[in-house]
C-alpha positions in Angstrom: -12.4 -12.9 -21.2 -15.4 -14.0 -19.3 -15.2 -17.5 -20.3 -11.4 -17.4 -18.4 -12.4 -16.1 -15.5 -15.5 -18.6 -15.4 -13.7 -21.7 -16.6 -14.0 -24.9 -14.7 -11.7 -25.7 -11.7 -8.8 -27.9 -13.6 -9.0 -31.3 -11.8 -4.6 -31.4 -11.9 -4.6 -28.6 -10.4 -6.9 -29.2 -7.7 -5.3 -32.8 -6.9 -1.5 -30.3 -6.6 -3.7 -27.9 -4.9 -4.9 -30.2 -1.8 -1.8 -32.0 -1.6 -0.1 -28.8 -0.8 -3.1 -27.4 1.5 -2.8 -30.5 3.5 1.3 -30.4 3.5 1.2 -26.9 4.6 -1.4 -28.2 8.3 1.3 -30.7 9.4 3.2 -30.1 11.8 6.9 -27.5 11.6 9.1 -26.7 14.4 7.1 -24.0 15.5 3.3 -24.1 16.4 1.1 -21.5 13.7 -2.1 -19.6 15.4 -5.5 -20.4 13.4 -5.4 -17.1 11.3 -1.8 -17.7 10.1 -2.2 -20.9 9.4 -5.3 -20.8 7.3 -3.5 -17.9 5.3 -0.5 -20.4 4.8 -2.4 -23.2 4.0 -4.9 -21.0 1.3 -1.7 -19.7 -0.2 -0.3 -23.2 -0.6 -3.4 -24.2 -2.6 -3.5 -21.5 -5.0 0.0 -21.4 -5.5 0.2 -25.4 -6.2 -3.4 -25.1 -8.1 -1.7 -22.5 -10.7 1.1 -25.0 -11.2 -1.5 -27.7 -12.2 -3.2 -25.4 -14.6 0.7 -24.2 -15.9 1.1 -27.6 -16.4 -2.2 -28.5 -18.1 -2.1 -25.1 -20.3 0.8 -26.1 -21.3 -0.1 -29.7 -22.5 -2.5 -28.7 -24.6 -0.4 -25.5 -25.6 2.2 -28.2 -27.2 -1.3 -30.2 -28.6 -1.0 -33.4 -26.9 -3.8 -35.3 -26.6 -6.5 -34.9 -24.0 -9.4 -36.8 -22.9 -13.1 -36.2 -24.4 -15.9 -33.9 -22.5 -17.6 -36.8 -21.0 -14.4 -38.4 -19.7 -13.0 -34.9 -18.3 -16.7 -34.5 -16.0 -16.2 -37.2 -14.7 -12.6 -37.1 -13.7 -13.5 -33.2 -12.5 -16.3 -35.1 -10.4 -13.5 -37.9 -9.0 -11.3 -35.4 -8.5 -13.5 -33.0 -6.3 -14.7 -35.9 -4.3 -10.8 -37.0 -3.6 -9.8 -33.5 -2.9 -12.9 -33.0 -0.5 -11.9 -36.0 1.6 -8.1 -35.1 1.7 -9.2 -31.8 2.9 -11.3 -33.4 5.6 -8.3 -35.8 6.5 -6.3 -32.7 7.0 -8.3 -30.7 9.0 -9.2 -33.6 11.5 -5.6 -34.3 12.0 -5.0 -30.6 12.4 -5.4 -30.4 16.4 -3.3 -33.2 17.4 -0.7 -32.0 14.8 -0.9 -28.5 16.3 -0.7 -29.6 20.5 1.9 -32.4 19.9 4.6 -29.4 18.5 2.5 -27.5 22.0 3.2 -29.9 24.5 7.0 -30.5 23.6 7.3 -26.6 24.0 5.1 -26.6 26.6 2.3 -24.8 25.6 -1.6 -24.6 26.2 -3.6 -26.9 23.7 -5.5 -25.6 20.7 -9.1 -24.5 21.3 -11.5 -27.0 19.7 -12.8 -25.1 16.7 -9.1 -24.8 15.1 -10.0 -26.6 12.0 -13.0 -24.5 11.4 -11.2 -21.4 11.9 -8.5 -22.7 9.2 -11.1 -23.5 6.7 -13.2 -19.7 7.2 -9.8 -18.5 6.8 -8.2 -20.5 4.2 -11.1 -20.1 1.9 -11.2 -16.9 0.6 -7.6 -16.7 0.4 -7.4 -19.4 -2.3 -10.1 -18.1 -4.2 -9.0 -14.6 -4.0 -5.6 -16.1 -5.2 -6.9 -18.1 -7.9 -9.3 -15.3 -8.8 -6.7 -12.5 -9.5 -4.7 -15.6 -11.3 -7.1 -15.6 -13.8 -8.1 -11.9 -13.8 -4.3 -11.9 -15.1 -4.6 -15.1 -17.8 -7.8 -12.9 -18.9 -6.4 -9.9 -19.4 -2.8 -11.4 -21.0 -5.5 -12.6 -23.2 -7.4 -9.7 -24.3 -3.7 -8.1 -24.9 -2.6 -10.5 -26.9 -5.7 -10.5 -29.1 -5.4 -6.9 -30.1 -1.3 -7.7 -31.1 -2.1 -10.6 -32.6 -3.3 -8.0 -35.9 0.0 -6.7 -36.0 2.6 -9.2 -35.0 2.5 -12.9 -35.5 0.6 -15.0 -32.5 3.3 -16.4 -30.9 4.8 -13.1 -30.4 1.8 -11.3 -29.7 1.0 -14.0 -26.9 4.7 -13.2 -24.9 4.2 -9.5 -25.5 0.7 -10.1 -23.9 1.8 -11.9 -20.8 4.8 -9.5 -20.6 2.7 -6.2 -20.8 0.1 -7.6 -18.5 2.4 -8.4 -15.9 4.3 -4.8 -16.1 0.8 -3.3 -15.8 -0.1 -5.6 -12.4 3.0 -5.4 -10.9 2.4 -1.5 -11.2 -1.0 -1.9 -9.7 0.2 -4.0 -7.3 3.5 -1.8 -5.9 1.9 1.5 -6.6 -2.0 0.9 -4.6 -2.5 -2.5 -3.3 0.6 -2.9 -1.5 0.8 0.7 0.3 -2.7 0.3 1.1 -1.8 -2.9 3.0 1.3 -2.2 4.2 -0.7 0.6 5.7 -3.1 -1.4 7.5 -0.8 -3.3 8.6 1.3 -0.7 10.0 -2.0 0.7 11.7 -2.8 -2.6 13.3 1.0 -3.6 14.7 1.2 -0.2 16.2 -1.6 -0.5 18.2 -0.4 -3.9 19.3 2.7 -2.3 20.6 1.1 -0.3 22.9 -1.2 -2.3 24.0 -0.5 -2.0 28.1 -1.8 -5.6 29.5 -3.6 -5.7 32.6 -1.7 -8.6 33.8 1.8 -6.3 33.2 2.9 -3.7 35.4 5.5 -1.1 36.2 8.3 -2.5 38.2 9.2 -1.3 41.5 12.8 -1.7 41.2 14.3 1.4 40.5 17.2 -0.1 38.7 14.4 -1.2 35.8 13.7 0.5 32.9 10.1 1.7 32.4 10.0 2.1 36.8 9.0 5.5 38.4 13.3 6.5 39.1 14.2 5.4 34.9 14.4 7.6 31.9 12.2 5.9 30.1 8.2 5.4 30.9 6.4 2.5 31.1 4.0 3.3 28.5 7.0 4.3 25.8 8.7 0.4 25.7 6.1 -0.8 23.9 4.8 -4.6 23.8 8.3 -6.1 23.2 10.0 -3.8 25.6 8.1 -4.3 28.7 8.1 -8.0 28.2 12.4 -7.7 28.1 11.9 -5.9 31.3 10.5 -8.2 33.7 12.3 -11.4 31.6 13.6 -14.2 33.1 15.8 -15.2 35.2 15.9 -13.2 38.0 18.3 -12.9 40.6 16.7 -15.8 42.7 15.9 -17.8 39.7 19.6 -17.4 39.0 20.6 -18.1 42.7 18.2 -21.5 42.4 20.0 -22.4 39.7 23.8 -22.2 40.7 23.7 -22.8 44.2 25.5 -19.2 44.9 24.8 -15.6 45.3 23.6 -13.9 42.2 22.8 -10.4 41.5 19.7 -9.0 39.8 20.5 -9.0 35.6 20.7 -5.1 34.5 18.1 -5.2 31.0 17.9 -1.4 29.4 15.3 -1.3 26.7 14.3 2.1 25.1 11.5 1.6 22.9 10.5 3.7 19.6 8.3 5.9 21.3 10.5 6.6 24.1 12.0 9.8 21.8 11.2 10.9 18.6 14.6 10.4 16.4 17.3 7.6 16.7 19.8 9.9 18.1 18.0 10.8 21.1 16.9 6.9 21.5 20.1 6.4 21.5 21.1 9.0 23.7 18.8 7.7 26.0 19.8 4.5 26.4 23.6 5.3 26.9 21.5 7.9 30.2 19.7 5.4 31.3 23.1 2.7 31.1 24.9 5.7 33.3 21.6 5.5 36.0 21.7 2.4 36.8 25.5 2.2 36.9 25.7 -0.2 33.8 29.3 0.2 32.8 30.2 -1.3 36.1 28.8 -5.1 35.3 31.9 -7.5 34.0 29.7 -8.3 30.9 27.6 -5.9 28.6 25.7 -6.9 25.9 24.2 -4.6 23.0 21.3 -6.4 22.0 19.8 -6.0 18.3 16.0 -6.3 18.4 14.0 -8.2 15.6 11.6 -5.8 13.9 9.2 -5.9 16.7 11.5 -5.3 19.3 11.3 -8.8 20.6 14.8 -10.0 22.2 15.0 -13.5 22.5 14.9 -14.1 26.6 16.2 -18.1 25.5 19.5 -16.4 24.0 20.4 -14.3 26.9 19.4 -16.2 30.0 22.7 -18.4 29.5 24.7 -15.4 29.9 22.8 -14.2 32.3 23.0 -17.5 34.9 26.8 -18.2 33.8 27.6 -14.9 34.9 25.6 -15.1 38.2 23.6 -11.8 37.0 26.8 -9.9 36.7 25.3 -8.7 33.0 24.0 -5.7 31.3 22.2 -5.0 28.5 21.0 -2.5 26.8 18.1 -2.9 23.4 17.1 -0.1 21.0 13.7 -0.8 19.5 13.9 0.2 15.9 10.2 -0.7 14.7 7.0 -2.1 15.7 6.9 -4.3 12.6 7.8 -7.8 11.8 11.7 -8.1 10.4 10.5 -8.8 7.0 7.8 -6.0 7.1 10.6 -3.4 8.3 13.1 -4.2 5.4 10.4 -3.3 3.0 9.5 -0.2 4.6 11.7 1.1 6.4 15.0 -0.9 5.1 18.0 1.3 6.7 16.1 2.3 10.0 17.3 -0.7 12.0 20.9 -0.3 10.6 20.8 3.2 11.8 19.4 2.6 15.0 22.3 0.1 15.6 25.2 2.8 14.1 23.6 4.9 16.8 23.6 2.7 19.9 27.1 1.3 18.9 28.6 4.8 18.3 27.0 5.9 21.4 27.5 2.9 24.0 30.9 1.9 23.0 
């Protein structure tokens, strides 16, 4: 078992490894932050490294030949000084891969130390990856030992893998993942109430989160308050279409705003009534994503064909991403919806 876990680094799978590391840094239609993208690109490398060592297991597995010791240093050698300098390519080409997606969205540059970053982060990923990869091989191993004194070796080697992976997946579902999805619940609910300095209440009454609405402030959370004071306002609507506008009604109740989705929902219909909602020619029930986020870029449109003659009204549901939501809390944005529907329509 120890030998596994301390075998050599497979010089295949460190060539498939790098390719992908370096695929993962160029550039995709939206621009990554340092942390995410060293996780992304540490990811790609284990999971491409563990198909080169698939495919060279499974070489020898059907007993094909392979090269000598002395031939296989120095090919591990060749391959580490290749990978090294791909790795290097990738990183240097990093920040001008990162600010030419920034400048066509118009976005600040990267800070200098971006490729650094990517590499502290990317790391320990892969080897944590690669580590548990063969924690896994090592134990399949061990398994299929003990069965191979009962059942032929062939057999005993798929019963190995098979009963190893049962057992992980268990570890896995049952500990590891609560325990992250945990901290990960911890740390995106104290993002989403966060109160930036640079955000403030607004003065006009007709707002949600103002000192006349419902609904505080504090209670819309990251995603909320950001929907609040959106653009386009009435002037930038005005600007636009050479006319009179008015001022775009946005109602946004956020998760902590009440404690059950009925009396979010409740709330929001209130707080539609208040600011005389039901009296726009357009209204629009907006779903959040898991955050709460509402994409401004999808509802300006409406809001500057209409001249500001709009209302809208958003429910947040969770302060996790979409994908994080689904897997823990699956029906609550469903519910949330069947709420606000049942109640604003």
């Amino acid at each position: 078992m120890l030998s596994i876990l301390l075998a050599p680094l497979s010089p295949f799978g460190m060539i498939l490894g790098t390719a992908a590391f370096v695929a993962a840094l160029t550039p995709s239609m939206i621009p990554r932050p340092g942390v995410l993208q060293g996780v992304e690109s540490g990811m790609a490398f284990a999971l491409l490294y563990g198909v080169g060592t698939g495919a060279r297991a499974l070489w020898s597995w059907l007993e094909l030949p392979v090269a000598g010791d002395r031939h296989s240093r120095a090919l591990l050698r060749m391959s580490i000084l290749l990978c090294l300098g791909l790795v290097a390519y990738g990183l240097v080409r990093e920040t001008d891969w990162q600010n030419a997606i920034r400048r066509t969205m118009g976005m600040p540059a990267v800070p200098a130390g971006l490729p650094v970053l990517i590499a502290i982060v990317s790391a320990p990923v892969a080897v944590s990856l690669i580590g548990l990869a063969r924690l896994f091989n090592a134990s399949a191993m061990l398994v299929s030992a003990r069965l191979a004194k009962l059942v032929p070796r062939r057999i005993a080697l798929l019963l190995g893998f098979g009963i190893t992976a049962v057992l992980f997946w268990t570890i896995a579902n049952g500990l590891l993942l609560k325990a992250a999805l945990h901290l990960l619940d911890s740390s995106f609910r104290r993002i989403d109430a966060l109160l930036p300095a640079e955000l403030s209440a607004p003065e006009d009454p007709f707002k949600s989160g103002s000192s006349k609405s419902l609904v505080s402030w504090a209670s819309l959370g990251a995603q909320g308050r950001e929907r609040v004071v959106a653009v386009p306002s009435k002037s930038d609507i005005s600007s636009v279409t050479g006319a009179s506008a008015m001022e775009p009604l946005r109602v946004y109740v956020g998760l902590n705003s009440a404690e059950t989705v009925e009396q979010r929902a409740a709330l929001a219909l209130a707080e539609l009534k208040r600011v005389s909602a039901f009296d726009r020619a357009v209204l629009v029930i907006a779903t959040p994503t898991g955050t709460g986020w509402v994409d401004p870029a999808g509802m300006a449109p409406l809001e500057i064909l209409h001249r500001g003659n709009v209302a809208s009204v958003s429910v947040q549901y969770s302060y996790l991403p979409s994908w994080l939501s689904l897997l823990i809390e699956p029906e609550y944005g469903a519910d949330t919806a069947r709420a606000r529907l049942s109640r604003c329509v």
